[in-house]
BAVOSE-382401 format. One record per residue (C-alpha): x, y, z. Coordinates in nm, 4 decimals. Layout:
<rs>
+----------+----------+----------+
!     east !    north !       up !
+----------+----------+----------+
!        X !        Y !        Z !
...
+----------+----------+----------+
</rs>
This chain:
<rs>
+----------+----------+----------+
!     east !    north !       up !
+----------+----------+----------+
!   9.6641 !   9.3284 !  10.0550 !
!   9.9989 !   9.2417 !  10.1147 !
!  10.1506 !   9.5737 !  10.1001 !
!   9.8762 !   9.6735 !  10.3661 !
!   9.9609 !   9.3974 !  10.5726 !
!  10.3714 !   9.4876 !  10.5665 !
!  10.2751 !   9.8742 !  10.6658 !
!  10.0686 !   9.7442 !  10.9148 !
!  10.3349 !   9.5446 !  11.0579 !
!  10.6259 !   9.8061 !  11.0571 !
!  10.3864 !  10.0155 !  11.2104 !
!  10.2746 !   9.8330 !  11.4937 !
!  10.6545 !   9.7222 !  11.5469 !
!  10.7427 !  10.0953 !  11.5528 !
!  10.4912 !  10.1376 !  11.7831 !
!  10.5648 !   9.8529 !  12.0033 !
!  10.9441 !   9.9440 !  11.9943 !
!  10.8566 !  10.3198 !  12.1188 !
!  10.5973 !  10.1920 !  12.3900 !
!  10.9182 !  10.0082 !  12.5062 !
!  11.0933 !  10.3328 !  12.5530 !
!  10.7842 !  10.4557 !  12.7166 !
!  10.7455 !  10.2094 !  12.9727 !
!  11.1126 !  10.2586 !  13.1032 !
!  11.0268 !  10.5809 !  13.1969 !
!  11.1081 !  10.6493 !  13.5776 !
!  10.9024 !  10.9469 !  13.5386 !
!  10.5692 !  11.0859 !  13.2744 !
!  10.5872 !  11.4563 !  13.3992 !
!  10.6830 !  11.7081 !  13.1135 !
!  11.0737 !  11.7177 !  13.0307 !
!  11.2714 !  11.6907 !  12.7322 !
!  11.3322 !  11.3743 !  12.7118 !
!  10.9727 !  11.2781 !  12.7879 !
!  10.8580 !  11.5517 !  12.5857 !
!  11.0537 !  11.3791 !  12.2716 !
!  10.9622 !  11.0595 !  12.3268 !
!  10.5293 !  11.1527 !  12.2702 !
!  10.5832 !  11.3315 !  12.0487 !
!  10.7500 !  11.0853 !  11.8543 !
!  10.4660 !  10.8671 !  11.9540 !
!  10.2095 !  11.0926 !  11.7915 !
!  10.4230 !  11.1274 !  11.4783 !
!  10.4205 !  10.8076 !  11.4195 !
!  10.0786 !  10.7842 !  11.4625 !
!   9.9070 !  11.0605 !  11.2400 !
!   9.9680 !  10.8626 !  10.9030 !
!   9.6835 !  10.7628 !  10.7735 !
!   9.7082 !  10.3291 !  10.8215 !
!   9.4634 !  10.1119 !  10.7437 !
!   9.4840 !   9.9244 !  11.1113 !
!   9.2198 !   9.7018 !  11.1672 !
!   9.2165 !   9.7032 !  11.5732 !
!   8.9680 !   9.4268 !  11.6558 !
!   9.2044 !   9.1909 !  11.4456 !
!   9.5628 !   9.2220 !  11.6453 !
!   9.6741 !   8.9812 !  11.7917 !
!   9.6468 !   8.9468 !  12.1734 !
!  10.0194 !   9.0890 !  12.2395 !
!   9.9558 !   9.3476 !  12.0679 !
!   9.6247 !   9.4582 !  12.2093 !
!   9.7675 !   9.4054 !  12.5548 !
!  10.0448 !   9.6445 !  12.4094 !
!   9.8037 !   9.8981 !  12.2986 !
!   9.5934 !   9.9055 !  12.5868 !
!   9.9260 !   9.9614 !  12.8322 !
!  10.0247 !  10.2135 !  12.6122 !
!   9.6863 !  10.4357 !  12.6218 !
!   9.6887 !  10.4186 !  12.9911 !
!  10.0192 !  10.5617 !  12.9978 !
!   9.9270 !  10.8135 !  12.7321 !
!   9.6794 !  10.9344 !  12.9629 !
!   9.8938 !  10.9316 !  13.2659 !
!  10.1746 !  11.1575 !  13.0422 !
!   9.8606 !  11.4024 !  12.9281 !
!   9.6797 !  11.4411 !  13.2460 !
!  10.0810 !  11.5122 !  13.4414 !
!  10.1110 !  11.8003 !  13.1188 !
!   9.7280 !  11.9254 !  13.1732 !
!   9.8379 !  11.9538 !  13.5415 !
!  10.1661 !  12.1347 !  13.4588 !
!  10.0055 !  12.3988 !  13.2282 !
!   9.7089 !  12.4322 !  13.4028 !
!   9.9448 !  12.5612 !  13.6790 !
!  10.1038 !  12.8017 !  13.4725 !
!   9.8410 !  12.9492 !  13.3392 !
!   9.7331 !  12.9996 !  13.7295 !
!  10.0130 !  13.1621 !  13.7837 !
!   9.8333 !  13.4948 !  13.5748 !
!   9.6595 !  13.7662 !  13.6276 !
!   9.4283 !  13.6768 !  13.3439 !
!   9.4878 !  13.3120 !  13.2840 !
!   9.3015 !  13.2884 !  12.9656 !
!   9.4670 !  13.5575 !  12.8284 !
!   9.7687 !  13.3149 !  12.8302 !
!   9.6353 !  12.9808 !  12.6694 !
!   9.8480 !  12.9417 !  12.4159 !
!  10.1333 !  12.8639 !  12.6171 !
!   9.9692 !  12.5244 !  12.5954 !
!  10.1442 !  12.3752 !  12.3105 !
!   9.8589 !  12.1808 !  12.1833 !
!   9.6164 !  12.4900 !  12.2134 !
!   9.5551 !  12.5012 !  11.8301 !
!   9.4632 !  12.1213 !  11.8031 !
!   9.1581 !  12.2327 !  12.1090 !
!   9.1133 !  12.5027 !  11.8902 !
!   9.0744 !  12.3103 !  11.5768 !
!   8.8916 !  12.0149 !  11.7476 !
!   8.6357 !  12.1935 !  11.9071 !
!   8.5475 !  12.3875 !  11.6273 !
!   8.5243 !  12.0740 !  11.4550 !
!   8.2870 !  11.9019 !  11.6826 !
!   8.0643 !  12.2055 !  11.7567 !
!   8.0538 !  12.2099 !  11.3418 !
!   7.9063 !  11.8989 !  11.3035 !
!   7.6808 !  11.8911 !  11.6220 !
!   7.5359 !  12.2114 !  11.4666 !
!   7.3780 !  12.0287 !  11.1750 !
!   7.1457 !  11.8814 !  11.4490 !
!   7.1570 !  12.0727 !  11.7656 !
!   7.2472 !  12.4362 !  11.6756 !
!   7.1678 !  12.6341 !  12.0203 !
!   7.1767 !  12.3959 !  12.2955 !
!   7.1570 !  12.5489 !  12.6363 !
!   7.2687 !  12.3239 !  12.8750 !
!   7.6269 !  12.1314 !  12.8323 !
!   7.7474 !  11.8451 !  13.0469 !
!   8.1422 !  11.7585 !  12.9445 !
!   8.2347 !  11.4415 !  13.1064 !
!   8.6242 !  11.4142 !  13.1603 !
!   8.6764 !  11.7971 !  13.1164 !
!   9.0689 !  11.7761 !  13.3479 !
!   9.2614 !  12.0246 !  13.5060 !
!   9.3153 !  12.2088 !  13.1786 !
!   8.9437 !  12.2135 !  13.0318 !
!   9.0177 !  12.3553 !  12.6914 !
!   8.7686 !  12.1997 !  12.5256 !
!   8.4528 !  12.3802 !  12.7690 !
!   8.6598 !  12.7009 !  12.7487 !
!   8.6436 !  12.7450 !  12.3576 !
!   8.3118 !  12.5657 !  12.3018 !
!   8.1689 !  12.8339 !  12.5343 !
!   8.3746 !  13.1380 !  12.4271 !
!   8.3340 !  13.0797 !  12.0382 !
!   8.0354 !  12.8416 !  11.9535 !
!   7.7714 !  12.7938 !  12.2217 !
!   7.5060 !  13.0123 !  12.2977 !
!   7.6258 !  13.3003 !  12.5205 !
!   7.3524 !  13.1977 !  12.7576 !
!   7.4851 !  12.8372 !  12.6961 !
!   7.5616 !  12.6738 !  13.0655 !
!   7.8325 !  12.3840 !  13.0379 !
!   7.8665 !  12.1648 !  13.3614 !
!   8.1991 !  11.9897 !  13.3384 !
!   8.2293 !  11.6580 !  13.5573 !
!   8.5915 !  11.4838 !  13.6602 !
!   8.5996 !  11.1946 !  13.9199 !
!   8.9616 !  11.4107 !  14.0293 !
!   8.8790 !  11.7308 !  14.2776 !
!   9.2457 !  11.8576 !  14.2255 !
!   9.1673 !  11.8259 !  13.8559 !
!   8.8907 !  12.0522 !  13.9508 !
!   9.0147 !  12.3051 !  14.1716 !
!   9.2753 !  12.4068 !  13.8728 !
!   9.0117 !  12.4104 !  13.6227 !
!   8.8244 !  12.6641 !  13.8425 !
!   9.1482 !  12.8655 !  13.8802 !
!   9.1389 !  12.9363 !  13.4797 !
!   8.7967 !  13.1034 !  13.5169 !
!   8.8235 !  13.2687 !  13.8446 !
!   8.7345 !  13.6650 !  13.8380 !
!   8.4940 !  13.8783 !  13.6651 !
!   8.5370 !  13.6793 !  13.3491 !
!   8.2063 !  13.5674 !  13.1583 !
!   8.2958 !  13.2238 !  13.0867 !
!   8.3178 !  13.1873 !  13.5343 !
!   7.9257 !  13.2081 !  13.5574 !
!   7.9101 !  12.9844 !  13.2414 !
!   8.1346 !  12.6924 !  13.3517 !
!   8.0464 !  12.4597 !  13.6798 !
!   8.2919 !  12.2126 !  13.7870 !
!   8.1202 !  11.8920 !  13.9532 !
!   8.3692 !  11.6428 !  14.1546 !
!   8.1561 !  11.3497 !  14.0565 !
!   8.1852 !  10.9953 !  13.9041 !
!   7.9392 !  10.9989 !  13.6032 !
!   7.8229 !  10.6786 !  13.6599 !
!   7.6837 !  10.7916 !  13.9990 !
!   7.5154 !  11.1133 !  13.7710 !
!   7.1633 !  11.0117 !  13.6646 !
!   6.8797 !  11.2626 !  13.7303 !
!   7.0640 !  11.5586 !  13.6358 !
!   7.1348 !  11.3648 !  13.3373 !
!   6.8113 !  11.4250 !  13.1820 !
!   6.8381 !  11.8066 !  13.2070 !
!   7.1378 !  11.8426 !  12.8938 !
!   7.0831 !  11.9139 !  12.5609 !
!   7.4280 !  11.7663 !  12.4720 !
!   7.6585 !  11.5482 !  12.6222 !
!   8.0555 !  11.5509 !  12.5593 !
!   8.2603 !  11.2604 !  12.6394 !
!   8.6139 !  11.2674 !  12.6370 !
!   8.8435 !  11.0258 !  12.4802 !
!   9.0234 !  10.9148 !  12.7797 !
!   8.6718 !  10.8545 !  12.9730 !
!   8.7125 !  10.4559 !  12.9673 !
!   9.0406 !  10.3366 !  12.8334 !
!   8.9418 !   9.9997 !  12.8939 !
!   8.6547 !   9.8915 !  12.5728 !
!   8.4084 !   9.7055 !  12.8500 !
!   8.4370 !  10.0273 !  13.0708 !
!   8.3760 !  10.3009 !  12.7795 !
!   8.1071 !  10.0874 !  12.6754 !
!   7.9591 !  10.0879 !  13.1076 !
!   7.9813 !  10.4953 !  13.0543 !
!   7.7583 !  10.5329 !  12.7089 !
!   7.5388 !  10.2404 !  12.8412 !
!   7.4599 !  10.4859 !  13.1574 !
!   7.4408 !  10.7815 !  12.9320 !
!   7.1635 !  10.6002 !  12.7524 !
!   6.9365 !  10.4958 !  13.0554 !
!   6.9665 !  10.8524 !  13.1996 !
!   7.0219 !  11.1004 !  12.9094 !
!   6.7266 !  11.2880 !  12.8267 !
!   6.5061 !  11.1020 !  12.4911 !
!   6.6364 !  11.3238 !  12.1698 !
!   6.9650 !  11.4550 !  12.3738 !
!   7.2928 !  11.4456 !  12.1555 !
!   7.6078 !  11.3014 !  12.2956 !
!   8.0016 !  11.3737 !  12.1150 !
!   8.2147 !  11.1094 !  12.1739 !
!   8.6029 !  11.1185 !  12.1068 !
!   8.7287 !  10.8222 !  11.9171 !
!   8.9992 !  10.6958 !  11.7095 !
!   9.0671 !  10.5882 !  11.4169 !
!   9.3708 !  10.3755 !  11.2318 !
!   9.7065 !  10.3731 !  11.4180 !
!   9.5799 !  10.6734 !  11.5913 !
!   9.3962 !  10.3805 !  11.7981 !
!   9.7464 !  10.3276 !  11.9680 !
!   9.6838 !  10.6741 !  12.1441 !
!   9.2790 !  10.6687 !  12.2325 !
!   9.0373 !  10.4309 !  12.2935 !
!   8.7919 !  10.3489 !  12.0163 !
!   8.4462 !  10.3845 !  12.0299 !
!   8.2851 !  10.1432 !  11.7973 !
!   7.9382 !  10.3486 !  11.6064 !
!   7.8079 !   9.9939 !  11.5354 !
!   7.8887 !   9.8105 !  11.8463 !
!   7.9129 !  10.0915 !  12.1474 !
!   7.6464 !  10.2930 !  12.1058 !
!   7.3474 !  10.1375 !  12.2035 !
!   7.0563 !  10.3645 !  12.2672 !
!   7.1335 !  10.6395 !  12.0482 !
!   7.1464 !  10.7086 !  11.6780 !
!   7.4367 !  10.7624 !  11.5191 !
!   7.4490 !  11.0510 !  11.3272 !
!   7.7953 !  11.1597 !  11.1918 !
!   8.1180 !  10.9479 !  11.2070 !
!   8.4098 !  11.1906 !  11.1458 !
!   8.7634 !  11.0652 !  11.1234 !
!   9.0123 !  11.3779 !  11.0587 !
!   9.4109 !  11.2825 !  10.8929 !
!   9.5485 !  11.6304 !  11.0066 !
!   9.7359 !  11.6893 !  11.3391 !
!   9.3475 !  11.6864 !  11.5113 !
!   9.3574 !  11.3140 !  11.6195 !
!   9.0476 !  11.2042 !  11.7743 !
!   8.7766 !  11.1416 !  11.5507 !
!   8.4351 !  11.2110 !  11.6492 !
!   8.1252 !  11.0715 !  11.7005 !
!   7.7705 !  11.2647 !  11.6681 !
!   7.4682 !  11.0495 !  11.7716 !
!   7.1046 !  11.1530 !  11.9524 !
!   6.9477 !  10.9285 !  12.2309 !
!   6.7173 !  10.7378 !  12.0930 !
!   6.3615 !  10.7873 !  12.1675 !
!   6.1958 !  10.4537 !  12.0639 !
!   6.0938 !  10.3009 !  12.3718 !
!   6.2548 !   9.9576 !  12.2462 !
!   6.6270 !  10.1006 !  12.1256 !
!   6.7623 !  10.2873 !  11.8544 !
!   6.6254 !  10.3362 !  11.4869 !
!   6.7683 !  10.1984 !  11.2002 !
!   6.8739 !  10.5341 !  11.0195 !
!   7.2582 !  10.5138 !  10.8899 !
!   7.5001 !  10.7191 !  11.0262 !
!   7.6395 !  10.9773 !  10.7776 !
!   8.0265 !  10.8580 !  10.7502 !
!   8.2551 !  11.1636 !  10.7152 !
!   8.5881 !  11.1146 !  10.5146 !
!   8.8816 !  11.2819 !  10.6586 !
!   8.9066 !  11.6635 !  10.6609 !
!   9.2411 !  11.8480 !  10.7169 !
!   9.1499 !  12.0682 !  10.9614 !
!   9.4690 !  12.2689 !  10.8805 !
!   9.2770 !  12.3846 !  10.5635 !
!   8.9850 !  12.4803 !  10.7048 !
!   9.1220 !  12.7186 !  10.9373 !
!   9.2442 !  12.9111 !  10.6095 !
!   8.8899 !  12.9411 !  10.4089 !
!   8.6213 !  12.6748 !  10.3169 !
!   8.6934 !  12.2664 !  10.3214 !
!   8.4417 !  12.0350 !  10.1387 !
!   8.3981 !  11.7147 !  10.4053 !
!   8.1237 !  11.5060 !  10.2949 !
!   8.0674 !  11.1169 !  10.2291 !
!   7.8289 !  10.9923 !   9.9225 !
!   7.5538 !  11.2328 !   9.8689 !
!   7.5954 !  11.4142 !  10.2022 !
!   7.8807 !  11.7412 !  10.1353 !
!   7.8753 !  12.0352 !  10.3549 !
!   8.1059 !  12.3662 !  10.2875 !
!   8.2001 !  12.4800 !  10.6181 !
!   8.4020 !  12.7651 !  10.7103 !
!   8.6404 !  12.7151 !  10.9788 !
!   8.8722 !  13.0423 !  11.1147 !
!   9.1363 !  13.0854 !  11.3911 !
!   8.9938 !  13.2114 !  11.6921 !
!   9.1200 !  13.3836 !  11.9654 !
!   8.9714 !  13.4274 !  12.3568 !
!   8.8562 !  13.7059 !  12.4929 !
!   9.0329 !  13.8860 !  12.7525 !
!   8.8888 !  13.8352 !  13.1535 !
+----------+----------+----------+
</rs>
């Protein structure tokens, strides 16, 4: 216990000492300088800690929430910058791997759309809440592992966010009738709603615990009975980067299926549950609790992730987009 306790505490002052550097910054957009600093952020990070979150101190929480906000600011300025880029192409999504976090999307997605499968393995209509001016996520979901017939309606509260994320798809490609782009606050969404088969919500939808817990409380008055929703957590130190979503605690109204915290590179965990459909809340059945997977294996042959009597081989492979 008291070795834990010491990591814990170099950690969090590591942490605390680069959020310092952070906050000093006169400017988030992509450079060098800011460029290094992240990434020295998320490399510090990715170990696997055993940081109990609820139990920092007040400081430090105050610390952590600061420095998710500006996380978010940094990712959303580098979504805008790439997004741009990409634009700037004939075929834009013949060019996504200028983004140099396409392989985590990659590996992510493939991921989530894995473990959603067990459950919901042809769903036809997608909502993606939080999808951003780079919506890599909805791009590979919908080029690799939904239905081709799948529909995925992305939603951002940002219309600039929007109009780029439209300028990916643009032409004769297949994936432009697939993907919609609504300009909408989700918590004004409720009718349409009840028309998805699965819901994706994006890590940075909520950075504030009260106001993540506002968005899945809406999702479960409006989503459809039986519906699934994916929700992006975090898990250990990784919990300095991304809000947490709490299976136990935030998820009212649905029931949580698969709890899935990777320890590779991939650093949102994730979060299967189905909307409940007992009139008076969610049934009792445990959620199957995934140990971490290094998704940097599975992308060379089979990986083993399982938990107790629950193991699943899964093959997980590279994939690459179709030209427009």
């Amino acid at each position: 216990m008291g070795e834990r306790s010491q990591e814990e505490s170099v950690l969090v002052l590591r942490i605390s000492e680069i959020y310092g550097r952070i906050s000093e910054l006169s400017n988030l957009s992509p450079s060098m300088e800011v460029d290094a600093i992240f990434t020295e952020l998320v490399h510090t990070c990715i170990p696997v800690v055993a940081i109990d979150v609820p139990k920092l101190s007040s400081e430090v929480q105050a610390m952590r929430t600061k420095l998710i906000k500006l996380c978010g600011e940094a990712e959303g300025l580098m979504e805008c910058h790439y997004s741009d880029i990409l634009a700037s192409f004939d075929n834009p999504l013949d060019h996504l791997r200028l983004f140099p976090y396409y392989n985590n999307y990659l590996k992510l997605s493939q991921l989530e759309y894995t473990l959603l499968a067990r459950h919901a393995p042809a769903p036809a209509r997608v909502a993606f809440v939080g999808s951003g001016p780079l919506p890599l996520s909805s791009i590979v979901l919908a080029a690799h592992h939904m239905p081709a017939a799948a529909q995925i309606d992305n939603y951002d509260v940002d219309a600039a966010a929007n109009e780029r994320a439209r300028r990916l798809v643009r032409g004769g490609s297949d994936l432009a009738a697939r993907l919609a782009f609504h300009t909408e606050d989700v918590m004004c969404v409720t009718q349409a709603l009840r028309g998805y088969d699965v819901v994706f919500l994006a890590a940075l939808v909520g950075v504030e615990r009260e106001e993540k817990v506002r968005v899945v409380e809406h999702l479960a008055r409006h989503m459809a009975p039986g519906a699934f929703l994916v929700a992006r957590s975090a898990h250990g130190a990784r919990a300095f980067l991304y809000p947490v979503v709490d299976p136990a605690e935030d998820l009212k109204g649905f029931e949580v299926l698969t709890v899935h915290h990777p320890d590779d590179e991939v650093i949102n965990s994730v979060i299967v549950a189905r909307k409940s459909t007992h009139a008076g809340g969610h049934p009792p059945a445990p959620a199957a609790v995934m140990r971490p997977c290094k998704c940097c294996e599975m992308v060379q042959g089979l990986h083993h992730f399982g938990h107790g009597s629950i193991v699943e081989e899964v093959g997980l492979e590279e994939v690459e987009l179709p030209s427009s």
